[in-house]
Structures are given as structure tokens and as C-alpha cells.
Phi, psi and omega in degrees: 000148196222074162254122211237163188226116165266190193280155176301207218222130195307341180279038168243185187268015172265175215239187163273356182253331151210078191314326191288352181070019186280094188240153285311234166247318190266111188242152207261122177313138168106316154021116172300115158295159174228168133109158177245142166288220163209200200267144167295139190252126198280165162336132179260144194291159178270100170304154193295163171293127211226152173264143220090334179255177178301161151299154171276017159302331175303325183271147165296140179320133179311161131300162163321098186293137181302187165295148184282072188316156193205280233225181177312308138259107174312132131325102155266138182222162194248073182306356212233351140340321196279118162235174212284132188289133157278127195269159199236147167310299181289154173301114197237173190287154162302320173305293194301330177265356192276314190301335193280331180274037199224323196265357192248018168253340178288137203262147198283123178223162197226187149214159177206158193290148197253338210014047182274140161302345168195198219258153203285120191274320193185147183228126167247069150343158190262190185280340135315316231055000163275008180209148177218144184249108231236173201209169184158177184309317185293033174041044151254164161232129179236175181243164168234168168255117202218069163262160187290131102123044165213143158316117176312095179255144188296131161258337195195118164257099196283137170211159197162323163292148195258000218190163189281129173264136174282308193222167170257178216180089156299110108002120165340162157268011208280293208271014176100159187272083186242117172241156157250119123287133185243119171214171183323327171255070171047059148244135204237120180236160169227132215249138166224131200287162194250053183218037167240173179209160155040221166252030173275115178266115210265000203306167172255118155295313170306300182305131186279352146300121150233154144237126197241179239169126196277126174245020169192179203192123170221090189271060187262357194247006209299146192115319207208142199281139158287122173258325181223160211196118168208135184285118174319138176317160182283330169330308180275018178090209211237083206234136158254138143269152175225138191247147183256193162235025138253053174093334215239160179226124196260183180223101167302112181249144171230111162347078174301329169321261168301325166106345223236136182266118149267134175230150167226137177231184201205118171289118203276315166219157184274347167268358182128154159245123176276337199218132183208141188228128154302115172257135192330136183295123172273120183337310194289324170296002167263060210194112178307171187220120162088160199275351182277334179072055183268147184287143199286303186348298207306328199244055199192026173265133196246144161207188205211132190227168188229135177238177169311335206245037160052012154276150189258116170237161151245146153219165181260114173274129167235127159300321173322319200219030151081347217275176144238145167214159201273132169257159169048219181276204129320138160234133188272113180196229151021109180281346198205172170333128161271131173264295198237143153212146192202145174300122133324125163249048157267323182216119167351305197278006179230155188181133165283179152236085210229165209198171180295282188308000158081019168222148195241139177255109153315077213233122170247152170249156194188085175079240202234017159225135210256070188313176180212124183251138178303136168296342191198158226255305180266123166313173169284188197266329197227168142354132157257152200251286177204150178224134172215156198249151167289144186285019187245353175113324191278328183257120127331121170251116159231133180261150167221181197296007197251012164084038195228129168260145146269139176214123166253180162218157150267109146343181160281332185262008196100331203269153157297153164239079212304135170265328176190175168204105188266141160263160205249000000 
């Protein structure tokens, strides 16, 4: 679950440098507030076994996902709740059965205090769903423990940002119990509980305690606020993007062998970048190559990022030689700041959009160019925020400036469908 505050809209009191208007860090009750929450960010899928790594006989069984946390008292919801209408033997009036579909599309939800001193910036679940890591004004990160059908307990508060962290980042668990943060003040930092070891992932769920240990510090952006943070599929090694509000996006890598971090960055948009998304490792980016038999994935990580200047770009990261390159054109949609993008992660060739103009865009690939469809026929009523997919891919999550989630599905003909709607 995710609730991230990107930057405001130029008709607000921020700059391009510092989009966010945030003066200071200690802002005083009574205040103007800023920033919107979002949505819950769903499970990331349990990936196939890669060569090189443990079988997944080494991890303990995913376990059940809890309940889903969601608002400043996180909101949680089960999106996958929704089950299929049961019909009464007997006949029922048309009022009776729309009310029975109406309550068995509401998705279950819970809360609890977070107890960050000022307001919740992003919620991660881990990859399990056991654990959740919440960010905020108050230049914190904390982690909880959130097994089912127990009280949410804290375990661990990281501090160290001098500025509101926007969002959190779970690691694979492939690589060990590794979070990222990101904050305003253009700082990227990454975290390891250190009662992990090797590549067995270990966390302690039992302990009400953890402890964790900042193992890499990345000031390449100092200046400019980090808006976004995303970890590369596991497929593709242990690799972060970080999107700035100067424009440019850097891709952080790590040896595992040696342990040692490499970056390379790229100016990505010329008015700031708000957003950056990895798409999924595809069968075909896995599908060997060439007489040496290097996996095409190395030199085929696409990941896609949305900026002020109301553009869409995709690139190709090759790891091999460190580089980025611009894959195709621009893509053109959007009238106002692209705020989110973010990849199906069933399928390569899909991906949302959402935006300042108060519309979310649907983008298929079909060979090598990529159209668009409106998610929904009437803009929403406010500014959009952030859009996230459920992990098989079927549920659309959109949050906007009206405190509102939205959850769509794709029909059988193509067309979306609003599915529920939580208010915050």
C-alpha cells in the first residue's frame, strides 16, 4: 500500500527545483498542509527460479497475505475479496440483488496509529505481506510487523533524512531484507536488517525488535528533491532507479560477489521527473542469445519514466556497459505533469498513466509502437496521483486529490470498469 506525496502542480508555491513548496521541515500545526495520500501497492508476484540463485526450497513458504494497510490510521484493504454474486434460491427484487453486489464488491478494511508525528508520505508491504514500512514528514521510516489476526507492531524506526521521505522500496527478497528511501532532501538511502545474512531471507517477524544498518547512502541528486524510487525485476540483479526534480534519473547497481555499487544516470525529462517504472522481465527478455549465450534481459531492461513537461519516455538500460538509451519516441497523451507510471506486472506491453489533467491512459504495445486508451470515458473530479496493479495484473488501483481510491477491472470487450471505491 503506498501513500507518496509527488510534487504539486506549478500553480502551487514550488519551484522546478523544489516542486514540492515544502518550507520548511519543522511546519508548524495550523499550517498550510500539503501533499496527497495514495493507494495501496499490492504484492509483488512470486517470480520463477533463475539460474544462480537458492531454489525457493531455501525460503520459508510465502505465508498468507494480512490484511492490507492503507492511511495515516493505514486504512487496509483485501482487493481480492471480491467474490462472485450468490443468488438466492427464491427470487429476489432487483434493489436486493444490487444491494448484495454492492456490499460483496466492498473490500474489508482495517487501521491502525502509525505513530509518525506528521503526515504519511508511502506504505510498502514486503513481499511477503508481513511486514510494512510507512515514510513521512517527520524524516522517518518505520517498519511494522503485520501478521494476520495479530496487532500491528512496530519494530524499527530509521532516521537519518533531513527532509519528508516520499516513498519506500522493498528488495527483492532474492537479495536479503533490503528497503530504499527517498526524500526531499535529495537523498537515496538503503537499508539492511542486519540479522539477515547471505541470500536466505530471514527477517524477524517474531521479534518486536529489528535491527537494521544503512548500507549504501546515494547523494547524487543533493539539491533536488527524489520523487521516486523503484527496484528493477529480480531477474535483472539487485539494480534501483531513483527519478529526481532535476530532471535526470539515476540506476544504482550492486555486485553481489564483490558488494560494490555502481551508477549511472541520464537526463530523463527537462522540467523534472516525478515518476519511474520498471517493466516486467519478459519470456522473451529471458530467452538466451547469441553463440555466447548471454541472456538478452542483460541488455534489455526497459523501464519508463513521466515528467513535468507532460511526457512519457521509455529506456533501455544494458547493464553490461552500464549505459541508458531513449527506446522509441515520446509518448504524447496527457495535457498537464505526468504523476505516475507504472507497468502491468503480468505484462511487458502494458502500462498506466496518471496525471495533473485529471485522466488515467491505458498504453499497449503492439511490434514497436504504443497507443492509448482513456481509462475511464469523464475525467475524475480532481488531479490524479498514483496508479497501481494487483499482482496478477486484473485490478487497476487510482488514487486522486479528492482523498479517494478508485479500483477498475478489464471487461471481456476491453473497455475498464469502475469496481469499488474506497473513501480516505
Amino acid at each position: 500500500m503506498s501513500f507518496n506525496m509527488p510534487p504539486p502542480h506549478p500553480s502551487s508555491t514550488g519551484s522546478m527545483n523544489n516542486p514540492y513548496g515544502y518550507q520548511p521541515y519543522n511546519q508548524q500545526p495550523g499550517q498550510p498542509q500539503y501533499g496527497q495520500p495514495a493507494y495501496p501497492q499490492q504484492q509483488q508476484p512470486q517470480p520463477q527460479q533463475q539460474a544462480g540463485y537458492q531454489p525457493y526450497a531455501a525460503y520459508p513458504p510465502p505465508p498468507s497475505a494480512p490484511q492490507q494497510p492503507l492511511s495515516p490510521s493505514i486504512n487496509a484493504t483485501a482487493p481480492y475479496g471480491y467474490s462472485q454474486p450468490s443468488y438466492a434460491q427464491q427470487p429476489q427484487q432487483p434493489q436486493q440483488q444490487n444491494q448484495q453486489l454492492k456490499q460483496q464488491d466492498e473490500p474489508d478494511q482495517t487501521s491502525f496509529d502509525t505513530q509518525h508525528s506528521d503526515l504519511i508520505h508511502d506504505a510498502q508491504l514486503d513481499y511477503y505481506g508481513k511486514r510494512l514500512a510507512t515514510s513521512s514528514s517527520d524524516k522517518t521510516v518505520k517498519i511494522w510487523s503485520v501478521e494476520p489476526g495479530k496487532e500491528p507492531a512496530l519494530q524499527s524506526t530509521l532516521a537519518g533524512h533531513a527532509g519528508p521521505v516520499w516513498q519506500v522500496a522493498w528488495a527483492h527478497p532474492q537479495f536479503g531484507a533490503i528497503l530504499a528511501s527517498c526524500s526531499f532532501d535529495g537523498h537515496v538511502y538503503i537499508w539492511k536488517e542486519s540479522n539477515t545474512t547471505g541470500q536466505s531471507y530471514a527477517p524477524s517477524y517474531q521479534s518486536k525488535q529489528s535491527q537494521w544498518q544503512r548500507i549504501k547512502e546515494h547523494h547524487l541528486h543533493e539539491g533536488s528533491s527524489v520523487n521516486s524510487i523503484a527496484w528493477a525485476p529480480f531477474e535483472y540483479g539487485l539494480a534501483l532507479a531513483c527519478a529526481s526534480s532535476d530532471g535526470r534519473v539515476s540506476i544504482l547497481s550492486c555486485n553481489l560477489d564483490s558488494q560494490e555499487w555502481t551508477s549511472c544516470e541520464f537526463q530523463a525529462h527537462a522540467a523534472g521527473c516525478n515518476t519511474v517504472s520498471w517493466a516486467p522481465a519478459s519470456s522473451s527478455n529471458l530467452l538466451l542469445s547469441g553463440e555466447d549465450q548471454t541472456p538478452q534481459h542483460q541488455h534489455n531492461q526497459i523501464l519508463a519514466t513521466g515528467g513535468c513537461d507532460n511526457l512519457i519516455r521509455l529506456w533501455k538500460f544494458d547493464r553490461e556497459r552500464n549505459a541508458v538509451t531513449q527506446e522509441g519516441a515520446e509518448l504524447t497523451g496527457h495535457s498537464d505533469w505526468v504523476r505516475d507510471v507504472a507497468f502491468n506486472p503480468a505484462d511487458a506491453n502494458v502500462f498506466a498513466s496518471c496525471s495533473q489533467d485529471r485522466t488515467v491512459l491505458i498504453w499497449t504495445r503492439s511490434g514497436s509502437e504504443w497507443t492509448s486508451k482513456p481509462l475511464s470515458k469523464e475525467p475524475f473530479a480532481d488531479s490524479l496521483w498514483r496508479v497501481s496493479w494487483s499482482i496478477a495484473g486484473a485490478l487497476l488501483a487510482v488514487t486522486s486529490g479528492d482523498n479517494q481510491i478508485t479500483l477498475w477491472r478489464e471487461d471481456g470487450a476491453g473497455s475498464w470498469e469502475l469496481t469499488g471505491t474506497l473513501d480516505n
